[in-house]
Steps between C-alpha positions, in 0.01 A plus 500: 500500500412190276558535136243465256587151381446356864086594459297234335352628196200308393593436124321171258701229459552273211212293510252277363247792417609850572707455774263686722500133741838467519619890593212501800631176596872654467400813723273339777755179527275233424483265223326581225276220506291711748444771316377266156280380713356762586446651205382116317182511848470858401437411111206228643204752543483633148858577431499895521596483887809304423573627226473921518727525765801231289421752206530817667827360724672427178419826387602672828818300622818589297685179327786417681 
């Protein structure tokens, strides 16, 4: 049976916002780069796309 602290836990990560970037890119394995990228073509359209789901991430995901 693994123990608890072998699981990844998606947690935020000291960042250059919120974190939010940094603990997706800490639980998928993949730099975080990606995922501020996302979230910067998200912002393009009017800024509510991008910018909702950082918000309510930051809110949701516990701080390391």
């Amino acid at each position: 049976m693994k123990e608890v602290s072998e699981y990844k836990q998606l947690r935020r990560q000291n960042g250059m916002v919120g974190g939010v970037c940094g603990g997706l890119a800490a639980f998928f394995g993949i730099s975080a780069f990606w995922f501020r990228l996302l979230f910067l073509i998200l912002l393009l359209p009017g800024g509510v796309p991008g910018l909702l789901p950082y918000v309510l991430l930051w809110i949701i995901i516990p701080k390391a």
